[in-house]
C-alpha positions as CSV (number, residue, x, y, z in Angstrom):
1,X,-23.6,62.2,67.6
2,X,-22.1,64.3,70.8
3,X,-24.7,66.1,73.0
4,X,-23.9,69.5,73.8
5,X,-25.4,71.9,76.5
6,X,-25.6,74.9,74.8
7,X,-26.0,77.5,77.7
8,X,-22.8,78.6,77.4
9,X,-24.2,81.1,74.4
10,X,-26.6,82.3,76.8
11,X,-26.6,86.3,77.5
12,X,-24.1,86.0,75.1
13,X,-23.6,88.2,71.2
14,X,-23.1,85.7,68.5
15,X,-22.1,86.6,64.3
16,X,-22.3,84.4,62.3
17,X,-20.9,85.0,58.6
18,X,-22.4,83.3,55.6
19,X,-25.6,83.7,58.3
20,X,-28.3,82.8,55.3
21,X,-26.4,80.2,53.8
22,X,-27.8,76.5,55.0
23,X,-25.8,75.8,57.7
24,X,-25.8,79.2,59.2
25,X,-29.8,79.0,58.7
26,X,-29.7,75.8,60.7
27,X,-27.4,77.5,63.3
28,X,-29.4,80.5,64.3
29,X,-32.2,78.0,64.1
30,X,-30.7,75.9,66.8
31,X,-29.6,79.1,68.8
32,X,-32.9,80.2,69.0
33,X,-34.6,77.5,70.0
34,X,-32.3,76.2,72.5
35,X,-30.4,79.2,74.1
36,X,-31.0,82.5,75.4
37,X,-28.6,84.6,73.3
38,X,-28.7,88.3,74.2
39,X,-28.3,88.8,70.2
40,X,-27.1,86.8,67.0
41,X,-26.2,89.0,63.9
42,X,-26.7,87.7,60.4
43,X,-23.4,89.0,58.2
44,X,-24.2,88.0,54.5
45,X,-24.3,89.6,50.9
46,X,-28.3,88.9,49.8
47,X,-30.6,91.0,51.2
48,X,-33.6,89.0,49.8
49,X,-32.2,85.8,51.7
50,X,-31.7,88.4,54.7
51,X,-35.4,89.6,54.5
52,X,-36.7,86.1,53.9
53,X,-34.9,85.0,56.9
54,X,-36.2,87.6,58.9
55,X,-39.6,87.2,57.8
56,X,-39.4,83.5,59.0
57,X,-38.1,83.5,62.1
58,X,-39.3,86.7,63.7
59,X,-37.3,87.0,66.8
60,X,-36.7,90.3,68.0
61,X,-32.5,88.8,68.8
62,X,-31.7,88.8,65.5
63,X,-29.7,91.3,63.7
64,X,-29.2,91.5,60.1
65,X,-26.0,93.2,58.5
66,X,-25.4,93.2,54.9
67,X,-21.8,93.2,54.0
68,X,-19.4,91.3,52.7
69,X,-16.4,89.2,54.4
70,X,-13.9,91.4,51.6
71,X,-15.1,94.6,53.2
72,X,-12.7,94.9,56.8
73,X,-14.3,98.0,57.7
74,X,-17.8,96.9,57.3
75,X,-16.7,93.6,59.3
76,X,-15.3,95.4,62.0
77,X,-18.0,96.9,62.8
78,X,-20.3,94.1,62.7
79,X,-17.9,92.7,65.0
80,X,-18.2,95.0,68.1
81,X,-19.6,93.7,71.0
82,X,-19.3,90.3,69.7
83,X,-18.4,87.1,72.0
84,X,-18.4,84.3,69.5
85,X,-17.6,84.0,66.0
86,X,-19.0,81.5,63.9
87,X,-17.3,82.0,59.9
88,X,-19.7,80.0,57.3
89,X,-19.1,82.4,54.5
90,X,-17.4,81.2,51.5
91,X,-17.3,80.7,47.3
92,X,-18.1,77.0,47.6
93,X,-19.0,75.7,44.2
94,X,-16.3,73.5,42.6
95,X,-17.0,75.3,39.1
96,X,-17.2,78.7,40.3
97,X,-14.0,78.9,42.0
98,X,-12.0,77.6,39.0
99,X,-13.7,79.5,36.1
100,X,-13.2,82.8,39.1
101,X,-9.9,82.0,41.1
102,X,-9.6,85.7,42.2
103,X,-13.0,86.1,43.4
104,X,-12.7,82.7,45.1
105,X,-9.2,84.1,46.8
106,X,-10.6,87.1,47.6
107,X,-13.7,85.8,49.8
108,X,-12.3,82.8,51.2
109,X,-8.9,83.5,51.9
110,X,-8.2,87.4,51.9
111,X,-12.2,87.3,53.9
112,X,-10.3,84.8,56.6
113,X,-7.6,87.0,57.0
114,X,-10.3,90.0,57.4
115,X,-12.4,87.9,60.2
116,X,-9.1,87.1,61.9
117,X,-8.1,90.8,61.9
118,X,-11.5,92.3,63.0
119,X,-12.3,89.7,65.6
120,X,-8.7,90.8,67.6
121,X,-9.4,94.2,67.1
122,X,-12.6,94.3,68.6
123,X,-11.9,91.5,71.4
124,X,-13.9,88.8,70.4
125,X,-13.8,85.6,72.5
126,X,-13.8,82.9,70.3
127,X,-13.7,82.5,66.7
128,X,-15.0,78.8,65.2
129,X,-14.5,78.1,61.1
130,X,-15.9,75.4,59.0
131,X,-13.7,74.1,56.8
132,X,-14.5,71.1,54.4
133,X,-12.8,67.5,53.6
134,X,-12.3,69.8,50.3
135,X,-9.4,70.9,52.1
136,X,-7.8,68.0,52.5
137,X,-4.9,66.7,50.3
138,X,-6.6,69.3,47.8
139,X,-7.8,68.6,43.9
140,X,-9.0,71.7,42.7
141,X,-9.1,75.9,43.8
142,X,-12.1,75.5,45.8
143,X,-10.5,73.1,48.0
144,X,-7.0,75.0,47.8
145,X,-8.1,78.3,49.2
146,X,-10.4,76.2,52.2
147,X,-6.8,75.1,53.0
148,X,-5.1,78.4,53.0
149,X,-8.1,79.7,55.2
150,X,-7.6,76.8,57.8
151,X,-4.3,77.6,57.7
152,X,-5.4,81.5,58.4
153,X,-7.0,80.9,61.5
154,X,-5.2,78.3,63.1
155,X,-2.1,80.3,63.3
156,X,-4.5,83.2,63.9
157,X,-3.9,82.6,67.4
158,X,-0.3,83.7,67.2
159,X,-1.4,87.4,66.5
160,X,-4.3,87.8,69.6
161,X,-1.1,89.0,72.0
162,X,-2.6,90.2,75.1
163,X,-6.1,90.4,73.6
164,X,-7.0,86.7,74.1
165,X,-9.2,86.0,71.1
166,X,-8.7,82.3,70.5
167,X,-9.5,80.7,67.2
168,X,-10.3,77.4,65.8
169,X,-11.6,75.0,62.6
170,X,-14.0,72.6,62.2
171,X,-13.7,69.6,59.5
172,X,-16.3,67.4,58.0
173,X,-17.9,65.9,55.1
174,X,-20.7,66.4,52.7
175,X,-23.7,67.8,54.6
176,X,-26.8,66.2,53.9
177,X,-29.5,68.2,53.2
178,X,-27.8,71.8,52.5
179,X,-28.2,73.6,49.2
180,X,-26.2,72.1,46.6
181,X,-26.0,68.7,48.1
182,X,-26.1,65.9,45.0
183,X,-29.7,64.8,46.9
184,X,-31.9,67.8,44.7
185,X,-29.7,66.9,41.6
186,X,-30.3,63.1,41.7
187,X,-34.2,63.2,42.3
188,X,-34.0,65.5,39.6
189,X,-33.0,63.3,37.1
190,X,-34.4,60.2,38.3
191,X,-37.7,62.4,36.8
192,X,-36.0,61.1,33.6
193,X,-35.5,57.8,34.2
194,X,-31.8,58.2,34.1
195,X,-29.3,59.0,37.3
196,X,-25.3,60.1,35.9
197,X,-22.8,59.2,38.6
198,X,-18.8,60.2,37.9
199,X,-17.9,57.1,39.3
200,X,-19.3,53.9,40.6
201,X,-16.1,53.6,43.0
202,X,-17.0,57.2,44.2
203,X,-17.7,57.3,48.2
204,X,-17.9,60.2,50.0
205,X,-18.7,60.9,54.2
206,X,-22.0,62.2,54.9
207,X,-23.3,64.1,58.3
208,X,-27.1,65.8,58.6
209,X,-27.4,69.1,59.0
210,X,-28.9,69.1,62.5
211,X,-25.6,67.3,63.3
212,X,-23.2,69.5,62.1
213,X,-24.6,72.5,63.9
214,X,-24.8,70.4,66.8
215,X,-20.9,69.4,66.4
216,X,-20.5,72.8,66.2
217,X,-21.9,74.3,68.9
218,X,-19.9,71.6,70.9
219,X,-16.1,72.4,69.7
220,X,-17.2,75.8,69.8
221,X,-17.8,75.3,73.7
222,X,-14.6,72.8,73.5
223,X,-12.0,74.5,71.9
224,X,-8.9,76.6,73.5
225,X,-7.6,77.8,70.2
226,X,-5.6,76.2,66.9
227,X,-7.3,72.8,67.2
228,X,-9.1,71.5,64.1
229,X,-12.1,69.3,64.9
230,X,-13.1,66.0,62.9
231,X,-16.3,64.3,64.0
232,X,-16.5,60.5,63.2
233,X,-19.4,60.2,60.2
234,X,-20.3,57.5,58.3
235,X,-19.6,56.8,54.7
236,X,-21.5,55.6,51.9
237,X,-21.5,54.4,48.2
238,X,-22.3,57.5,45.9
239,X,-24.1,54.6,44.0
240,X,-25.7,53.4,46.6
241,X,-27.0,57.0,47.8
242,X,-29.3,56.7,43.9
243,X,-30.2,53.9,44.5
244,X,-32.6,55.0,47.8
245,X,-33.3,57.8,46.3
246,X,-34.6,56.6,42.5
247,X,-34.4,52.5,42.7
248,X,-36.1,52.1,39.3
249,X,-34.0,54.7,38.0
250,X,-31.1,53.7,35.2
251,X,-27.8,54.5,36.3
252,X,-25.0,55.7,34.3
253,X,-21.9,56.6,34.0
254,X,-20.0,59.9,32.6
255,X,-16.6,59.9,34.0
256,X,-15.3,61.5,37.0
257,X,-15.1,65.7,36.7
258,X,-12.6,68.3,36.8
259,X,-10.9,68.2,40.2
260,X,-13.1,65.6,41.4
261,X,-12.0,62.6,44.0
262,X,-13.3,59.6,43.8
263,X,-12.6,59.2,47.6
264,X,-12.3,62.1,50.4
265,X,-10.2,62.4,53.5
266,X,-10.6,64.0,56.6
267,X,-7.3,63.0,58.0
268,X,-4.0,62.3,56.1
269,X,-0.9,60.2,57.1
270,X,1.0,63.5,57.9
271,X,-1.7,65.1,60.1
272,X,-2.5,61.5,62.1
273,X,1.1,62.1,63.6
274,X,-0.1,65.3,65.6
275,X,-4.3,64.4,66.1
276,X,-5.9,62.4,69.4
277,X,-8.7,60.1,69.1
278,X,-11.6,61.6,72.1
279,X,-14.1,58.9,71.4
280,X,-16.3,60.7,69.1
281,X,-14.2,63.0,67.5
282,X,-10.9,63.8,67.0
283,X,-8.6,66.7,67.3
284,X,-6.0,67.7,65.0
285,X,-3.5,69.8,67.1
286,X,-1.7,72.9,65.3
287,X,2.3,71.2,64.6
288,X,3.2,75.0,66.0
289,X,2.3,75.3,69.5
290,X,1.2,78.6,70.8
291,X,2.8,78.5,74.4
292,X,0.5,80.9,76.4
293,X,-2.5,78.4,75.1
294,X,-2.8,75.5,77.8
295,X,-4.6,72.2,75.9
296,X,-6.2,69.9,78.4
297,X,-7.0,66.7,75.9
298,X,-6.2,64.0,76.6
299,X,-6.9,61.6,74.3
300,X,-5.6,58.8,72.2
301,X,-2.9,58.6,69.5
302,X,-3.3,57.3,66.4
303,X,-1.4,54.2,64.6
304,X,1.2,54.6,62.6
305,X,0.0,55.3,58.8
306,X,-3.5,55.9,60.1
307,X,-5.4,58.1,57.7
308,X,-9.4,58.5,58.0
309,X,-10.9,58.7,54.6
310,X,-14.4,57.9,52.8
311,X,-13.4,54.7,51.1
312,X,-11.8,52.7,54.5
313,X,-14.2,53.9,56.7
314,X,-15.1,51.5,59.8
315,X,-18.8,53.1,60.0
316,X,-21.4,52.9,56.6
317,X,-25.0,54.0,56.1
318,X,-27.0,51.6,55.2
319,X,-29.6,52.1,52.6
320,X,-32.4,51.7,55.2
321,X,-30.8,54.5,57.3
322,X,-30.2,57.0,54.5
323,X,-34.3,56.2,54.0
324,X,-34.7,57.5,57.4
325,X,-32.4,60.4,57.2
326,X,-34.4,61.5,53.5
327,X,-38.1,61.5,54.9
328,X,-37.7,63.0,57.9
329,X,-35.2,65.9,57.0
330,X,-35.7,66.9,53.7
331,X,-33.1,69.0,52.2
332,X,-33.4,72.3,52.2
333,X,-34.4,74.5,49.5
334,X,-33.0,76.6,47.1
């Protein structure tokens, strides 16, 4: 996975939405153990995740700001004096969104256009936001609004004028070892004797959690605005994933869900035509070029047809290095 030096962020005023979710957990984590940020502000709705948080890590640079990603006025403030962005918040479960499409609307879309919005206003450097393969070639409302946000903050960087605030998206795939990852659910029911898969075919991509913060950190330090970043990450057998974790287990069956895929994508046919290949990563460039934004890459085109996806991947965990990834990082709780 790419190194990153990380002292850009030093002396520096970081917010990071979603900020006691898993990821931004990990994140401030990383910050404070590997940079000397002059501040890093927690923006989330739970004040008992927000007082557990503090209670863990202590540091007298964090600040804690409860709020909500609907509320501008609220974000705005939490926004002053801020450098860098980082936008974790969202609805993410599958369920949830469709059974409450307007709540789901209202925090990940409407909440995008709200960070987008309060980061101009109050001068913000840079703005980084995860997005999900979810987004991709969507099945279901969940996935659907993660596309509109993309969409949101990409061509954010057509309303910054003189201000200079630059945003940008990060894509990947599921994140091994965050809360609600299938990990919890499996050794769960391998308890039982009994694992239920969708879909034997089913493959998804997988990336630790230590690696996505550290991917980033490093388009955060990379980007120049309206780039969407895909690291390369392995794929594996959703099959093969219960059988590491419950081997004697009995597996089964039940049919693939509601807005399910049985195979995810990262990169489709139509977005291949505009993304470079950096090694690594790659970089999906906004089809609607921002003049006053200079882009330096340059990297590789793609092949004609080329799509990245879970199922035709050229890189696969093995089930001795999925071992490897479940004892030393277990996932995290809750």
């Amino acid at each position: 996975m790419i190194e990153v030096d990380p002292s850009f962020l030093d002396k520096k005023v970081v917010l990071v939405t979603g900020g006691t979710g898993s990821f931004g957990s990990a994140f401030v984590s990383y910050l404070l153990e590997h940079t000397q940020t002059k501040a890093i502000r927690i923006f989330s709705r739970d004040e008992l995740k927000q007082y557990e948080m503090q209670r863990n890590f202590k540091d007298a640079r964090l600040r804690f700001f409860l709020g909500d990603v609907r509320d501008r006025d609220r974000l705005k403030r939490a926004c002053e004096g801020v450098d860098y962005i980082i936008h974790a918040a969202a609805l993410k479960q599958v369920m949830a969104c469709e059974y409450n499409p307007f709540e789901a609307i209202q925090t990940n879309i409407m909440g995008a256009v709200n960070v987008v919005d309060a980061a101009i206003d109050c001068g913000v450097k840079k703005v980084l936001a995860l997005s999900t393969d979810k987004a991709v070639n969507p099945a279901n409302l969940y996935g659907a609004t993660k596309l509109c946000s993309d969409k949101v903050f990409i061509h954010g960087n057509s309303y910054t004028g003189s201000r200079g605030t630059r945003f940008a998206c990060v894509r990947y795939g599921n994140v091994f070892g965050s809360r609600g990852s299938v990990f919890p659910l499996f050794r769960e029911q391998a308890q039982k004797g009994k694992i239920e898969l969708t879909d034997f075919r089913m493959t998804r991509f997988w990336i630790r959690l230590d690696q996505a913060v550290r991917f980033v950190t490093f388009s955060l330090s990379e980007m120049v605005g309206g780039e969407l970043f895909v690291p390369k990450i392995p794929s594996m057998k959703v099959v093969d994933l219960a059988q590491v974790i419950a081997p004697n287990a009995k597996r089964v069956e039940i049919g693939i869900r509601p807005g399910e895929k049985i195979h995810e994508t990262l990169i489709t046919v139509e977005e291949a035509r505009h993304t470079i290949d950096l090694g690594q990563y790659f970089i999906i460039k906004p089809e609607w070029f921002h003049r006053e934004i200079q882009r330096p890459y340059q990297g590789k085109t793609l092949p004609e047809d080329f799509s990245y996806t879970s199922n035709e991947n050229s890189d696969w965990i093995s089930e001795a290095e999925m071992s490897r990834w479940i004892e030393p990082n277990p996932p995290a709780p809750g």
